[in-house]
DOKEMAR-601387 format. One record per residue: x, y, z of N, C-alpha, C, O in turn. Coordinates in steps of 0.05 Angstrom, whole numbers, plus 5000, padded with zeros to 4 digits. Example, Ala and Ser with C-alpha at 12.3 -4.5 7.8 and 13.67 -1.06 7.14 Angstrom:
DOKEMAR-601387
526448865156524649105156526449345156528549345169525749555142527349795143525850015157526850235161
This chain:
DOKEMAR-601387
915406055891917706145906916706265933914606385936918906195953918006335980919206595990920806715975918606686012919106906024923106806034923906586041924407006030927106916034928107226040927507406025929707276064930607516066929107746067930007906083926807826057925108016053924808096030924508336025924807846005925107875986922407685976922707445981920007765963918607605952918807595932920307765922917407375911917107225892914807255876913407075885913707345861910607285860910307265828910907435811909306975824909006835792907106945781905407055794906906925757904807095744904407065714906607145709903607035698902106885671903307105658903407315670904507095628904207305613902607295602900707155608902607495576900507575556901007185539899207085527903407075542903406835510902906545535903106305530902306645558901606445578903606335601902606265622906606335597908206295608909506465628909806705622910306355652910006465676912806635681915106585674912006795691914107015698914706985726913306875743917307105731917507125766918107505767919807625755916407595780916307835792918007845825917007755845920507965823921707925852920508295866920708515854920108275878918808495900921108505920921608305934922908795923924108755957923608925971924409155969921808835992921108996009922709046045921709126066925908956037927109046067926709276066926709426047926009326102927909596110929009626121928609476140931309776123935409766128934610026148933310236146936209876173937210116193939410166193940809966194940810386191943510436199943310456218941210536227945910376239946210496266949410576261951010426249950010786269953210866269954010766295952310656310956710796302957910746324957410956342957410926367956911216327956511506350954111496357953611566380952211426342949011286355948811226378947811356397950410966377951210766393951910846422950910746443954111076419956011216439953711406456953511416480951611586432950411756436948711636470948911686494947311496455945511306473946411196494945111236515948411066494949810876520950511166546950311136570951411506529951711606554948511776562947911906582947111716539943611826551943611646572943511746595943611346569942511156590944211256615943011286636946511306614948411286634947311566649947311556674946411806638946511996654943611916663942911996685941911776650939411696668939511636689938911746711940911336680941911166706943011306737942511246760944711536726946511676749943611806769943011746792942111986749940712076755937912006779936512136793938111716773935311476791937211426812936411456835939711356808940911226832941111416854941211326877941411836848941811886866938912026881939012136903936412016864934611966874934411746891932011786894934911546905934611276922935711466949937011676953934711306962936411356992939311216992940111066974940911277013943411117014943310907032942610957055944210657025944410447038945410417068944310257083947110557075947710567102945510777125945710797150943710907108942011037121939110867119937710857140938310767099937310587098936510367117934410327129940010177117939110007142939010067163938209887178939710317173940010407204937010467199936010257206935710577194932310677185931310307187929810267205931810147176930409977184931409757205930309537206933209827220934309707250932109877267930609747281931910147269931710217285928710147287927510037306927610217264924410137268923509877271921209847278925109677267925509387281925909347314924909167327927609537323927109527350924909737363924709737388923709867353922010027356919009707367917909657389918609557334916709387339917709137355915908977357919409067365920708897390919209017411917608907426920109317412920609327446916909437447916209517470914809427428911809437427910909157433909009087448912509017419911008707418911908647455910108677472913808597461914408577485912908737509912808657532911509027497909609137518906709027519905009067536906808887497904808807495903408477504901208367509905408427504906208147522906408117549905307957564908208307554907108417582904408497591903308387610903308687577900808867586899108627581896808707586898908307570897608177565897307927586895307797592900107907595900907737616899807947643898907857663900108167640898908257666896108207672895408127694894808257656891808257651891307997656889707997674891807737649890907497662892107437680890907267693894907527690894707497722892607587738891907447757891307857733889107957746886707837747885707777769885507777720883207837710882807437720880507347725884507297722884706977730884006927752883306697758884007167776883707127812880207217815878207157828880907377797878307617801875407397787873107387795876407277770873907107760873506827779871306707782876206757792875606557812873906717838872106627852874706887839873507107868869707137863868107097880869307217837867407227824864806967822862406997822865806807821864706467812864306417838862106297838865106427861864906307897862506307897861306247917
């Protein structure tokens, strides 16, 4: 016999030779009540409340990352400049240089 439910089987010889079935049940049973249930769902919930108002708020958020977006625009653009200036210069000065 096999394993079924959590119920084993296990054959076994008697004393006049003929085989016996030994049933063994080894479930184990959880109860859960419904107030368990209830208990838990408002633990999670006051967690939950609790992480969300740790977060920043969304409308402060994206203004925080607009602004530091135009922050690296208006760098990259000085830098494009300060880079375009420099070989306008540095392009005459090496022709001036080479004569």
């Amino acid at each position: 016999m096999g394993t079924l439910s959590g119920t084993r089987s296990r054959i076994q010889p008697d004393s006049e030779g003929s085989e016996v079935t030994e049933e063994h049940n080894d479930t184990t049973t959880v109860k859960v009540s419904m107030r368990d249930i209830y208990q838990e769902v408002q633990r999670q919930g006051k967690l939950l409340e609790k992480i969300a108002n740790s977060l920043p708020d969304a409308e402060s958020k994206i203004e925080d990352h607009e602004n530091r977006i135009r922050k690296l625009e208006m760098r990259m653009w000085q830098a494009i400049g300060g880079f375009g200036f420099l070989a306008a210069i540095v392009s005459p000065l090496i022709a001036v240089m080479t004569r």
